[in-house]
N, CA and C atoms as a LAMMPS dump frame, in Angstrom:
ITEM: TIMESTEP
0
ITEM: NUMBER OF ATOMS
627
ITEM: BOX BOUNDS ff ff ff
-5.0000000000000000e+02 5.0000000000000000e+02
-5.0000000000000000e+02 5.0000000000000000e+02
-5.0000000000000000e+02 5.0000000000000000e+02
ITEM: ATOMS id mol type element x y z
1 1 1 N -343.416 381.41 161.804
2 1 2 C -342.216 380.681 161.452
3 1 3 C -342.427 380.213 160.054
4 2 1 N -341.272 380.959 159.435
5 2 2 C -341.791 379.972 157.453
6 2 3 C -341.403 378.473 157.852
7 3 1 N -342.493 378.111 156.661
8 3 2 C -342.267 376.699 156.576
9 3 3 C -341.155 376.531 155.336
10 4 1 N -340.572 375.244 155.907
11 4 2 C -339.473 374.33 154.779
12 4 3 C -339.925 373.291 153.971
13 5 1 N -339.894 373.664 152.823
14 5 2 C -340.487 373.235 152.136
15 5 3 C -339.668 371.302 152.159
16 6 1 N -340.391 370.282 152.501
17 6 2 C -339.747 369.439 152.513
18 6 3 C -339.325 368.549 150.774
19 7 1 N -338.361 367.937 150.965
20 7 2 C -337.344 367.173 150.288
21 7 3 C -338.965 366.329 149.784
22 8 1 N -338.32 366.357 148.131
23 8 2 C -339.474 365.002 147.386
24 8 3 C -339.389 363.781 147.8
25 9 1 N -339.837 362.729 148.035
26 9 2 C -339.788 361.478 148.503
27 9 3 C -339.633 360.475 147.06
28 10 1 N -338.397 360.591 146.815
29 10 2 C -338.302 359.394 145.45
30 10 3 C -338.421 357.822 146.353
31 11 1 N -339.144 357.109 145.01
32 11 2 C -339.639 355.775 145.653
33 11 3 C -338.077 355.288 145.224
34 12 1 N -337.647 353.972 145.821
35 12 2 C -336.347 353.12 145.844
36 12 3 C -336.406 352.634 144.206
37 13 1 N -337.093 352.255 143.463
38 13 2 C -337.185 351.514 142.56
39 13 3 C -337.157 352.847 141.255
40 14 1 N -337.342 354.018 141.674
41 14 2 C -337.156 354.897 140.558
42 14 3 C -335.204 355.368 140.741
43 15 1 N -334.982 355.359 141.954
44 15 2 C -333.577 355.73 142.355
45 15 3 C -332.663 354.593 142.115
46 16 1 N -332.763 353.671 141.831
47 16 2 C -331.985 352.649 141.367
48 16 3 C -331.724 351.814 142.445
49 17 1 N -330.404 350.959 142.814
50 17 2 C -329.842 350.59 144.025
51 17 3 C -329.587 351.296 145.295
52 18 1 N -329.518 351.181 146.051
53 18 2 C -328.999 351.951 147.394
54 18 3 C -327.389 351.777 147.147
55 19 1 N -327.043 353.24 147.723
56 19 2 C -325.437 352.642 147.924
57 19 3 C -325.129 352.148 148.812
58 20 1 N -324.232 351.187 148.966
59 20 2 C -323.672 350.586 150.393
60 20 3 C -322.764 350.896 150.848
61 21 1 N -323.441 351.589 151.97
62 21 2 C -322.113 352.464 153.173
63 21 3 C -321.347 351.586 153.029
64 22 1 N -320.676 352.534 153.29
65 22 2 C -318.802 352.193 153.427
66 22 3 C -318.882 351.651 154.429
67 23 1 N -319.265 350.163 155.041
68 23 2 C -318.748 349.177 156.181
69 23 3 C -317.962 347.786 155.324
70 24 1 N -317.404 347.848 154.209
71 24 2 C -316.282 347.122 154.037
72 24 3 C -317.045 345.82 153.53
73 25 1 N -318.017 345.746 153.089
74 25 2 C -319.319 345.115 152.379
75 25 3 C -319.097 344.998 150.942
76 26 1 N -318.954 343.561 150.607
77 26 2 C -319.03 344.14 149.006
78 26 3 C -320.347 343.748 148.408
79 27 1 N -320.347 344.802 147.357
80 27 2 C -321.355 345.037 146.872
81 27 3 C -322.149 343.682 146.163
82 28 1 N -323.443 343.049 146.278
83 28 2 C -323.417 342.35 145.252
84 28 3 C -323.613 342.268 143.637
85 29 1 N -323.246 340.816 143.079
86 29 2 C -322.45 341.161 141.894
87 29 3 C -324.374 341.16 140.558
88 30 1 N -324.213 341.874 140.32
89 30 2 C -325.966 341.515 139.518
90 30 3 C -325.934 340.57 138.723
91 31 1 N -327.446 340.166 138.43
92 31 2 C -327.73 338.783 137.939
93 31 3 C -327.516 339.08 136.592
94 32 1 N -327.241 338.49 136.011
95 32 2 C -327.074 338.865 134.222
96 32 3 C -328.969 338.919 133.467
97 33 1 N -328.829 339.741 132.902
98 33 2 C -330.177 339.974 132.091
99 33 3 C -331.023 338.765 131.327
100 34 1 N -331.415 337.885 131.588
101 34 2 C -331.646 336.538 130.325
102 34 3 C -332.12 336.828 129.49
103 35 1 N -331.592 336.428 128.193
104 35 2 C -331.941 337.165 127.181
105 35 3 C -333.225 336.644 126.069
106 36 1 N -333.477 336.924 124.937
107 36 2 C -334.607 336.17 124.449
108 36 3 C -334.56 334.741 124.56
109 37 1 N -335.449 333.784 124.747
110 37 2 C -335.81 332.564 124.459
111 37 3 C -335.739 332.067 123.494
112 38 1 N -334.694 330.897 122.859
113 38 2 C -334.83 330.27 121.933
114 38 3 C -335.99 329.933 121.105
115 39 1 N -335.99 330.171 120.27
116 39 2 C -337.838 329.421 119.568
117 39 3 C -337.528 328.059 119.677
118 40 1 N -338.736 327.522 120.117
119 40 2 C -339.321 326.566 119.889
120 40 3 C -339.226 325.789 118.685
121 41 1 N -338.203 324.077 118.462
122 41 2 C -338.403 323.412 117.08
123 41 3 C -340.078 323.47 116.831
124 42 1 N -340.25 323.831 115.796
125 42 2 C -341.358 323.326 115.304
126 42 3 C -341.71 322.114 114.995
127 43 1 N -343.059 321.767 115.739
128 43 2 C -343.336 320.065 115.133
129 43 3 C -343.814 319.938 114.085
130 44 1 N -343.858 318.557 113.384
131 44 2 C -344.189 318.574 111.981
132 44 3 C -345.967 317.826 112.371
133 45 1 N -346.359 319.1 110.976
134 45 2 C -347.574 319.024 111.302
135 45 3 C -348.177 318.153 109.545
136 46 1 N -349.142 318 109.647
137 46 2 C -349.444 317.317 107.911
138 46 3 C -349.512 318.446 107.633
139 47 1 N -348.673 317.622 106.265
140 47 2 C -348.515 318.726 104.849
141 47 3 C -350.13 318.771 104.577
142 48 1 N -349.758 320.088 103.899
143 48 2 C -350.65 320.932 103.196
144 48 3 C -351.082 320.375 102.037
145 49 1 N -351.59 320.792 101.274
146 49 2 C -352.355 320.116 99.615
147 49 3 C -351.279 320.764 98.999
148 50 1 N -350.432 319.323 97.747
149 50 2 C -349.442 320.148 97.149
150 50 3 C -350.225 320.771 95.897
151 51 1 N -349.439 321.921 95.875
152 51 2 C -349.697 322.61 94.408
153 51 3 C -349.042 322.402 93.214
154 52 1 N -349.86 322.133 92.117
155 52 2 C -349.054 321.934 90.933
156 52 3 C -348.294 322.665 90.466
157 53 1 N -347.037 322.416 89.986
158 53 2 C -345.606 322.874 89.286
159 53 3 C -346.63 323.804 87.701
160 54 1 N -346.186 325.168 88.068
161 54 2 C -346.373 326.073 86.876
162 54 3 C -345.792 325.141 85.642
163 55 1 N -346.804 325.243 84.841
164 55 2 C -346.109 324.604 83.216
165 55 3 C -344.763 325.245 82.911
166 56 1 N -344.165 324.583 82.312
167 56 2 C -342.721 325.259 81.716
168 56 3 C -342.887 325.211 80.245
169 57 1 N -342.755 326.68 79.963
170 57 2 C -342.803 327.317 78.911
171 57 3 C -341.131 326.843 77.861
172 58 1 N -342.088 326.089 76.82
173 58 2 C -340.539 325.33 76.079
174 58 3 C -340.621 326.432 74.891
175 59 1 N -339.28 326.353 74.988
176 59 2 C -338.709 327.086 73.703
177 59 3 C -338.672 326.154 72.507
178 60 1 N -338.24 326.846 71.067
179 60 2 C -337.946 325.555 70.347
180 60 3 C -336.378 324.68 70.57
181 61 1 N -335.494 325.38 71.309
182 61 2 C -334.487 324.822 72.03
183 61 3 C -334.712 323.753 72.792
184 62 1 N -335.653 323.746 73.271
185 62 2 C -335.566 322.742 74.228
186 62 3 C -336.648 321.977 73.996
187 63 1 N -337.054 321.821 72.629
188 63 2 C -337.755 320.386 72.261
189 63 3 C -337.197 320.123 70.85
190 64 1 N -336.364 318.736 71.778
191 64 2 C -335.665 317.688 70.742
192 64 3 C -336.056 317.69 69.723
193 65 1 N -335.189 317.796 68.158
194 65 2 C -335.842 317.229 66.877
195 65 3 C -336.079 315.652 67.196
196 66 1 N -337.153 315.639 66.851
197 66 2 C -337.677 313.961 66.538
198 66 3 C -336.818 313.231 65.431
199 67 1 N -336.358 311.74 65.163
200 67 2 C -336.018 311.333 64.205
201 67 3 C -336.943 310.901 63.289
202 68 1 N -337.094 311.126 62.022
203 68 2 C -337.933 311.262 61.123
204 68 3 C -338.647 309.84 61.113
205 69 1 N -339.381 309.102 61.271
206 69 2 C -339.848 307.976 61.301
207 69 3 C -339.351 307.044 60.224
208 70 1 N -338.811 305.751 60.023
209 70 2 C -337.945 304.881 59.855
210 70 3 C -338.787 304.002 58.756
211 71 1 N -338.681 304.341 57.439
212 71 2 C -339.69 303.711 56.311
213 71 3 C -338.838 302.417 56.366
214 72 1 N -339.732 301.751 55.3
215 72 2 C -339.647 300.764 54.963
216 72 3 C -338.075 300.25 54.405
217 73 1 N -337.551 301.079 53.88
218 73 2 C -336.293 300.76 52.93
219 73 3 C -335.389 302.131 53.887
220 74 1 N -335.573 302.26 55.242
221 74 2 C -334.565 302.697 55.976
222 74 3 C -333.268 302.189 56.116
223 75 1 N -333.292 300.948 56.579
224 75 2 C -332.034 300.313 56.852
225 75 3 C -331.333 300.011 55.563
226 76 1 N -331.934 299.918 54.638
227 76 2 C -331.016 299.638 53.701
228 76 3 C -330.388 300.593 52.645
229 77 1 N -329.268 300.121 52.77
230 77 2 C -328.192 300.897 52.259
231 77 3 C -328.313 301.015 50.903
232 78 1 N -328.109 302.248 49.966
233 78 2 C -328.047 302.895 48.943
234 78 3 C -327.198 302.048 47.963
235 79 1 N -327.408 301.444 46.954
236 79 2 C -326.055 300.495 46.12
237 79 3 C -325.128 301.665 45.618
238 80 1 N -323.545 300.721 46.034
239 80 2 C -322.189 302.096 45.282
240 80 3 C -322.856 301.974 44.035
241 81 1 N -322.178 303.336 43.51
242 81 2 C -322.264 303.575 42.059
243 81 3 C -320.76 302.825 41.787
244 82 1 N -320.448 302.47 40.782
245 82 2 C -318.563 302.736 40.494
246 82 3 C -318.195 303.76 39.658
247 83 1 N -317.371 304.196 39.639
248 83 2 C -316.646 304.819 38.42
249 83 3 C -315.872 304.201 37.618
250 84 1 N -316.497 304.891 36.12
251 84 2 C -316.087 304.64 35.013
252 84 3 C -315.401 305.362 34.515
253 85 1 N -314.54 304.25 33.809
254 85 2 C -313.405 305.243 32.898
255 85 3 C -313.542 304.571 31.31
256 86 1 N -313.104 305.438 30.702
257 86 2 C -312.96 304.494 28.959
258 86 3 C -311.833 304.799 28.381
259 87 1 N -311.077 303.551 28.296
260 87 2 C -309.761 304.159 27.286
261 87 3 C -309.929 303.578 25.746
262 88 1 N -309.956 304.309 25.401
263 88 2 C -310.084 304.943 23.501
264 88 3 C -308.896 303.155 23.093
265 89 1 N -309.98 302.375 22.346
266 89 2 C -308.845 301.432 21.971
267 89 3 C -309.498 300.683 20.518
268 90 1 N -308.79 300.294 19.558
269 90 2 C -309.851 299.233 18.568
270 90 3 C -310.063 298.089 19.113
271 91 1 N -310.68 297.693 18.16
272 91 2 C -310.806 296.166 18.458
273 91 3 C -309.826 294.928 18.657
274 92 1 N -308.957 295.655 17.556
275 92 2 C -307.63 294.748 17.789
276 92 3 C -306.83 295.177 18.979
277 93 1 N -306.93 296.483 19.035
278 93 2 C -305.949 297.079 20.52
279 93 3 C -306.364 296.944 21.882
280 94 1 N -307.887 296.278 21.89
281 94 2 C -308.952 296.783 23.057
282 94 3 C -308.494 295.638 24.477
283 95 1 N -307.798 294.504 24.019
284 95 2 C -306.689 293.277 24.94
285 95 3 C -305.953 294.181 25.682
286 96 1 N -304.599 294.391 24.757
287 96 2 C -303.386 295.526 25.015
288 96 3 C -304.194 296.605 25.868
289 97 1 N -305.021 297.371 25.442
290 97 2 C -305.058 298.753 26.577
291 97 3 C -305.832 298.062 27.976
292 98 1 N -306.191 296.078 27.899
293 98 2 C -306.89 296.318 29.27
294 98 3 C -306.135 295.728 30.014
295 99 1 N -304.652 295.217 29.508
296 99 2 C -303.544 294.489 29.97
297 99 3 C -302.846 295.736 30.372
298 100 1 N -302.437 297.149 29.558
299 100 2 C -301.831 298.052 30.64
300 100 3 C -302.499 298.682 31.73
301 101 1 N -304.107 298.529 31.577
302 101 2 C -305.061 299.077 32.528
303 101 3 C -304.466 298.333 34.066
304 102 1 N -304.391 297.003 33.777
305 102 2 C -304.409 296.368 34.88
306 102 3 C -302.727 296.451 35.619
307 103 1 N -301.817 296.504 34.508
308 103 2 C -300.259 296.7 34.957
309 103 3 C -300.681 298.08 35.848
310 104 1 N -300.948 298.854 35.636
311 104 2 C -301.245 300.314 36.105
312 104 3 C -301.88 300.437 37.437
313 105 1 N -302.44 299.144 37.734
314 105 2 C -303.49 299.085 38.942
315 105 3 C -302.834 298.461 40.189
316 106 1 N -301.698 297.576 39.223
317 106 2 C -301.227 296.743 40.324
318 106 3 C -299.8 297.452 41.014
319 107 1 N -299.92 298.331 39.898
320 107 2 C -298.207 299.902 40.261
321 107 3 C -298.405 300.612 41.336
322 108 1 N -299.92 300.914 41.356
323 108 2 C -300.446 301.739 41.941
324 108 3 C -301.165 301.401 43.527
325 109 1 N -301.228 299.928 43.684
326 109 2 C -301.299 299.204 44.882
327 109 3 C -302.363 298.561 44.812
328 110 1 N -303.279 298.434 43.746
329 110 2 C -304.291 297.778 43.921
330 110 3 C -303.583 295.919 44.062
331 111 1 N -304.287 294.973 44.924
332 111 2 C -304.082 293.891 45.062
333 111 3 C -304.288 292.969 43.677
334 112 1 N -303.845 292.131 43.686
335 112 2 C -304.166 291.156 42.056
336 112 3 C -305.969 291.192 42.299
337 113 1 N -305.947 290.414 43.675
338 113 2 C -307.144 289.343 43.594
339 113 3 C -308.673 290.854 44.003
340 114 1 N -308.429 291.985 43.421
341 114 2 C -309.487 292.967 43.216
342 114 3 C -309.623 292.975 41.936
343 115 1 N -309.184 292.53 41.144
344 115 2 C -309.305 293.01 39.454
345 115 3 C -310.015 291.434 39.158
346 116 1 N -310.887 291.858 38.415
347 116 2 C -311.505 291.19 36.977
348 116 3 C -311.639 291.382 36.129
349 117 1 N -311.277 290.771 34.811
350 117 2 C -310.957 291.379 33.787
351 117 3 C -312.164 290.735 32.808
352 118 1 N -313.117 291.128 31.953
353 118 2 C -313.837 290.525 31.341
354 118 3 C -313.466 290.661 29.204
355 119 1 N -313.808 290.079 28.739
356 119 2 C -313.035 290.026 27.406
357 119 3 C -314.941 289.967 26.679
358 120 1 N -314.972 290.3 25.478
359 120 2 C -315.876 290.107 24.578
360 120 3 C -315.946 289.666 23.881
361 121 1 N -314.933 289.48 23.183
362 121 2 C -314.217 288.919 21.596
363 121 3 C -313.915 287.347 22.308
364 122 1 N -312.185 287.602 21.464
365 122 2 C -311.682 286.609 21.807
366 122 3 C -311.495 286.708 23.735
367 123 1 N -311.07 285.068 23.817
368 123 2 C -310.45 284.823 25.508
369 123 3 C -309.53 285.372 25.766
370 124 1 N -309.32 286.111 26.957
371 124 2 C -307.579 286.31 27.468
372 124 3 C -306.622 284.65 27.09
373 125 1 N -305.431 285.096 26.567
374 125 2 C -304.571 283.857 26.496
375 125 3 C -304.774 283.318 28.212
376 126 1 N -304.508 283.747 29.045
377 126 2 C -304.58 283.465 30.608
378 126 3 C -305.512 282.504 30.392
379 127 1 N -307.136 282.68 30.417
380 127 2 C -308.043 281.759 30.639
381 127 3 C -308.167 280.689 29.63
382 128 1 N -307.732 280.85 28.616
383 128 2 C -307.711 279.948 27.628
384 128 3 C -306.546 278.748 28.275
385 129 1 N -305.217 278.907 28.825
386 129 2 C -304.394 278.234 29.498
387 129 3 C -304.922 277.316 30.483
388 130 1 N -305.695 278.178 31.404
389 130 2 C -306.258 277.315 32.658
390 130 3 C -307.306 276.779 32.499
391 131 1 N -308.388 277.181 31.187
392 131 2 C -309.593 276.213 30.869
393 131 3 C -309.011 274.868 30.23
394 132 1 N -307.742 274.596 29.984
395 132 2 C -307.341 273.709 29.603
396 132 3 C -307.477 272.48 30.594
397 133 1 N -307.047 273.148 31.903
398 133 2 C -307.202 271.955 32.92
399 133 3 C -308.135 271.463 33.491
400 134 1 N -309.515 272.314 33.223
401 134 2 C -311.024 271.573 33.662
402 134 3 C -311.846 273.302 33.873
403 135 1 N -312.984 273.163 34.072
404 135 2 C -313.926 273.929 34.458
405 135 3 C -313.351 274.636 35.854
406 136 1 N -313.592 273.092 36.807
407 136 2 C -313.793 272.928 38.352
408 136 3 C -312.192 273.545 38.577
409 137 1 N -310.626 273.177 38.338
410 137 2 C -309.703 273.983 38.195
411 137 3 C -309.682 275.707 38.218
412 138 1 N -310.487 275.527 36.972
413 138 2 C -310.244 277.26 36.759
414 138 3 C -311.313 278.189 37.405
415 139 1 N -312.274 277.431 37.832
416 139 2 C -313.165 278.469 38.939
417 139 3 C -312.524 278.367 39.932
418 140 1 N -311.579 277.251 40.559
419 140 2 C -311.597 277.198 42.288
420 140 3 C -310.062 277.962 42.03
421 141 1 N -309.651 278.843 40.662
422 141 2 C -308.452 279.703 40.971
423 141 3 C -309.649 281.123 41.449
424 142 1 N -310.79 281.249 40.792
425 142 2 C -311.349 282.564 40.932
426 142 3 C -312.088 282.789 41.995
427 143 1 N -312.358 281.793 42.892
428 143 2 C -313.046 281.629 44.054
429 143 3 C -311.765 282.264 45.357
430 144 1 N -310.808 281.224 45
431 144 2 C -309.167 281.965 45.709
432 144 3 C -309.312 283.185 45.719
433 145 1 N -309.736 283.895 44.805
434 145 2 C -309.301 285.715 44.882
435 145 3 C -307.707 286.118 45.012
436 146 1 N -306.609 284.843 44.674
437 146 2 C -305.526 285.075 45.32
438 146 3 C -304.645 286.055 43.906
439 147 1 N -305.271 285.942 42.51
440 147 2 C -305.041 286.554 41.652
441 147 3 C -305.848 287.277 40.268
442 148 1 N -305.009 287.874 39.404
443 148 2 C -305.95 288.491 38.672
444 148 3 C -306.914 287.518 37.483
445 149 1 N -308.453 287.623 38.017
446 149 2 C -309.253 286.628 37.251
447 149 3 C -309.406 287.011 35.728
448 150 1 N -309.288 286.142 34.625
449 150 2 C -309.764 286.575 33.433
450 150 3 C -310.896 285.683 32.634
451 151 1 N -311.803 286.35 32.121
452 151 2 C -313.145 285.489 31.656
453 151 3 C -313.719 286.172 31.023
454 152 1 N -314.667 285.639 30.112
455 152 2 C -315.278 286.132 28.471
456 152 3 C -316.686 286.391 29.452
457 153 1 N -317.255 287.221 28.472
458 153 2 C -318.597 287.863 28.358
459 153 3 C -319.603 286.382 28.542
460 154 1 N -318.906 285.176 27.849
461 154 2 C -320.643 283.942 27.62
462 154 3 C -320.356 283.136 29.085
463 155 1 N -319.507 283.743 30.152
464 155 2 C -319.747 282.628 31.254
465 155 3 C -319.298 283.697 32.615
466 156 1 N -319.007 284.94 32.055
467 156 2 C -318.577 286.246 33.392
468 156 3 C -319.716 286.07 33.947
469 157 1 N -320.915 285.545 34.2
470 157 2 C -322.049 285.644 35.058
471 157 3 C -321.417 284.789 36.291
472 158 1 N -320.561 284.071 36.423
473 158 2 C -320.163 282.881 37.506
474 158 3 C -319.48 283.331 37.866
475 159 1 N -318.928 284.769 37.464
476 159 2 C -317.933 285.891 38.585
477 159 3 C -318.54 286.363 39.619
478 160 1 N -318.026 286.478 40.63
479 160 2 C -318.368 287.509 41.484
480 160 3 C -317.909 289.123 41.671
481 161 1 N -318.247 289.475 42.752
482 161 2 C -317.797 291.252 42.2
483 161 3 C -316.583 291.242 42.949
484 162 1 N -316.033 292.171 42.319
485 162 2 C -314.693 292.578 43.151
486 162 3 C -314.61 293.969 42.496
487 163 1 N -313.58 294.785 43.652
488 163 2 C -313.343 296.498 44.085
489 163 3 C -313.136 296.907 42.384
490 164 1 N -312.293 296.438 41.163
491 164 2 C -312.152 296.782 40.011
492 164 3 C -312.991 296.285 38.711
493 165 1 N -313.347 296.131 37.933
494 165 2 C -313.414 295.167 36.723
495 165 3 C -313.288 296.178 35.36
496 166 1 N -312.16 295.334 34.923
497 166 2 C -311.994 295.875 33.588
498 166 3 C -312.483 295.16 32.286
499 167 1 N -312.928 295.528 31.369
500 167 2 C -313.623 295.033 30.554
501 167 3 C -312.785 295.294 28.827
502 168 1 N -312.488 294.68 28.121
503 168 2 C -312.105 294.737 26.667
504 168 3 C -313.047 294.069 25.709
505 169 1 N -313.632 295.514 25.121
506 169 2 C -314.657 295.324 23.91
507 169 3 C -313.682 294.658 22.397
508 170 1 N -313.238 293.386 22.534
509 170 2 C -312.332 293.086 20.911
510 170 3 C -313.16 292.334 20.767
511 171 1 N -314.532 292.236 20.548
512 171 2 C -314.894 291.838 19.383
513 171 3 C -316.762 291.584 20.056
514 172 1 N -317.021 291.023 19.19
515 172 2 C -318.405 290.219 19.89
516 172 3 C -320.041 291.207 18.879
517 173 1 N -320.637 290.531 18.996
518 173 2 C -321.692 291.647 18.854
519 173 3 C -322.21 292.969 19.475
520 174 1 N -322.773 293.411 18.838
521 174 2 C -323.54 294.612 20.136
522 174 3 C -323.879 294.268 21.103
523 175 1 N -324.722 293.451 20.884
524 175 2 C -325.91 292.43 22.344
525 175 3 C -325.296 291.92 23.285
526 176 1 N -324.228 291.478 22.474
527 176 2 C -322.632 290.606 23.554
528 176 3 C -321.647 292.177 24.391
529 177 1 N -321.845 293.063 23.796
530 177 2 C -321.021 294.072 24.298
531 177 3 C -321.917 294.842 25.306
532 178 1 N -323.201 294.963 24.892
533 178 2 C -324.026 295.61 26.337
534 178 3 C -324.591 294.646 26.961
535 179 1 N -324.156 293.11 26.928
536 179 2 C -324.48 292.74 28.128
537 179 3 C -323.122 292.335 29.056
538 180 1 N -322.182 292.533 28.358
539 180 2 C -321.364 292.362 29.126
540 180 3 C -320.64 292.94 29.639
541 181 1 N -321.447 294.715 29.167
542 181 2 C -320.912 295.513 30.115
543 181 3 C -322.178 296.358 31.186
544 182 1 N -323.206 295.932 31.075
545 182 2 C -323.601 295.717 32.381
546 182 3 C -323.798 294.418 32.972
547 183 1 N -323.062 294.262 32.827
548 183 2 C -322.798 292.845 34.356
549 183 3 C -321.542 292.968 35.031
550 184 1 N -320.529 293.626 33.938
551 184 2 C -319.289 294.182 34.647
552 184 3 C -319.464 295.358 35.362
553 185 1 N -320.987 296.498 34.91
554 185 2 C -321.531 297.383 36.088
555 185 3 C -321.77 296.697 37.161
556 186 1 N -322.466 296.108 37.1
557 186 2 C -323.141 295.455 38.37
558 186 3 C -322.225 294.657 39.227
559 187 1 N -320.739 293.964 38.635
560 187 2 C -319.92 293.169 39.763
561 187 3 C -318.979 294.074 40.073
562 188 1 N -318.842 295.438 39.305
563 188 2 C -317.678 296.381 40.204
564 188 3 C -317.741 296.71 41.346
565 189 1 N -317.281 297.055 42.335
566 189 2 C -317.866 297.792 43.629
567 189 3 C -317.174 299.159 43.464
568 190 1 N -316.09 299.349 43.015
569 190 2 C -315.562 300.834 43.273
570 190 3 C -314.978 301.353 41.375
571 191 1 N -314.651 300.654 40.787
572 191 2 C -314.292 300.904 39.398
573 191 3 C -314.643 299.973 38.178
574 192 1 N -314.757 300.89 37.288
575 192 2 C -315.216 299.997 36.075
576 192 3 C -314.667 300.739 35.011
577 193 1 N -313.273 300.104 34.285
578 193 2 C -312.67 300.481 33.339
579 193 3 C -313.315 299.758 31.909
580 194 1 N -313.516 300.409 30.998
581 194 2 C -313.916 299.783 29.704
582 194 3 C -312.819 300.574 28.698
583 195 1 N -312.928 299.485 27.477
584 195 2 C -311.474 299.594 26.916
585 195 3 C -311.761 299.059 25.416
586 196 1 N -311.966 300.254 24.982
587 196 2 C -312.518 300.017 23.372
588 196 3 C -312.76 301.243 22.359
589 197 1 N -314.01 300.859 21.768
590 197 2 C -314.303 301.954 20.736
591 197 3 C -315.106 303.37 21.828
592 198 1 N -314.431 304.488 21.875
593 198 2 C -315.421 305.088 22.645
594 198 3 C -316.995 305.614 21.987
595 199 1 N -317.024 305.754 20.929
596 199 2 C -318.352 305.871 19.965
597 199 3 C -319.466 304.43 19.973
598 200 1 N -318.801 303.258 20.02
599 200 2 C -319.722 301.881 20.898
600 200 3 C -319.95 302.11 21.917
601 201 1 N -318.522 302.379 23.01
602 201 2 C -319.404 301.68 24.166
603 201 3 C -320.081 303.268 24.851
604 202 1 N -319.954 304.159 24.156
605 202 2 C -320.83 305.68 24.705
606 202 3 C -322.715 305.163 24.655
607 203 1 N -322.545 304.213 23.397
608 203 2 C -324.229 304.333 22.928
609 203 3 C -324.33 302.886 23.877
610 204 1 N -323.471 302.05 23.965
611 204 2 C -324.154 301.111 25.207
612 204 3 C -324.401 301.629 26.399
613 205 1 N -323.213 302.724 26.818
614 205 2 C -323.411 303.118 28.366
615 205 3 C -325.002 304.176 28.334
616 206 1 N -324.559 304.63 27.431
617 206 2 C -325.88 305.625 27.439
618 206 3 C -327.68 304.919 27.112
619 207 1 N -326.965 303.24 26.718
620 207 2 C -328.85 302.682 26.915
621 207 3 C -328.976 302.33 28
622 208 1 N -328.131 303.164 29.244
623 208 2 C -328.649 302.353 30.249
624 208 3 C -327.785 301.308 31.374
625 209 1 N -326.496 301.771 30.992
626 209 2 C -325.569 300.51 31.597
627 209 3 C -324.952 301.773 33.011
């Protein structure tokens, strides 16, 4: 009698589920797969040894100019120069061109009480008027600043400076004419009109005024 070769014997777990006869059974429903495990917070453990910050490589961009170190005569301010002008006048004319100097100043908006007018020669008629009434009078008009001051070369040191000063060379010595036109340098702050011989007062300005 041949033999029959029998049927392989698969184990249950390689064949999957069993089916479930048809007795009206329902099937059950499978468990869902659980999936990876959350990690674990990490606890805090002591820090490590910190490491030092790589140097930073500076450009010349990015290192500030220094301010130059602050001498001695830093803070202080540079003295104005003024500007000078010279109008071409004689001796007899050198009044007249510093009387239209000043009409011209006051056309032009300058205030009275910026002008000083200094004389060499003779006095402005003006100051000669008001020295009539005392010393103490005619300074406490020039202290006012409320108008245009006029005063000779032997007492313009008791002026103070103001933004103009015009000066008329009619008369005086040399010595009287360069000193009284640097002192009218020195009280201008923004102008200094002189009003005379321009061949004098070139060789005063040029010793130095």
């Amino acid at each position: 009698m041949p033999l029959i070769p029998e049927e392989p014997q698969i184990h249950e777990s390689a064949q999957g589920p069993r089916a479930t006869p048809a007795s009206g059974r329902t099937a059950p429903t499978p468990r869902p797969v659980p999936g990876p495990r959350p990690a674990a917070p990490s606890r805090p453990g002591r820090p490590g040894p910190l490491r030092p910050a790589p140097p930073v490589q500076r450009t010349p961009r990015d290192v500030a100019a220094k301010p130059a170190p602050a001498g001695p005569d830093a803070g202080a301010a540079a003295p104005a120069t003024p500007q000078i002008q010279l109008i071409p006048a004689s001796v007899e004319g050198a009044l007249d061109a510093a009387e239209e100097a000043v009409d011209l100043l006051l056309d032009s908006g300058r205030a009275p009480g910026d002008i000083l007018v200094i004389t060499t020669g003779e006095q402005h008629p003006w100051a000669t008027h008001e020295l009539s009434f005392g010393a103490a009078s005619y300074w406490a008009q020039h202290d006012a600043r409320d108008d245009v001051f006029y005063t000779d070369a032997t007492v313009a040191a008791r002026a103070a400076s103001r933004p103009v000063v015009v000066v008329a060379v009619n008369g005086g010595s040399e010595a009287a004419a360069a000193s009284a036109l640097a002192l009218a340098h020195s009280r201008a702050d923004a102008l200094l009109i002189v009003c005379g011989d321009p061949q004098r007062i070139n060789a005063v300005l040029g010793a130095g005024v």
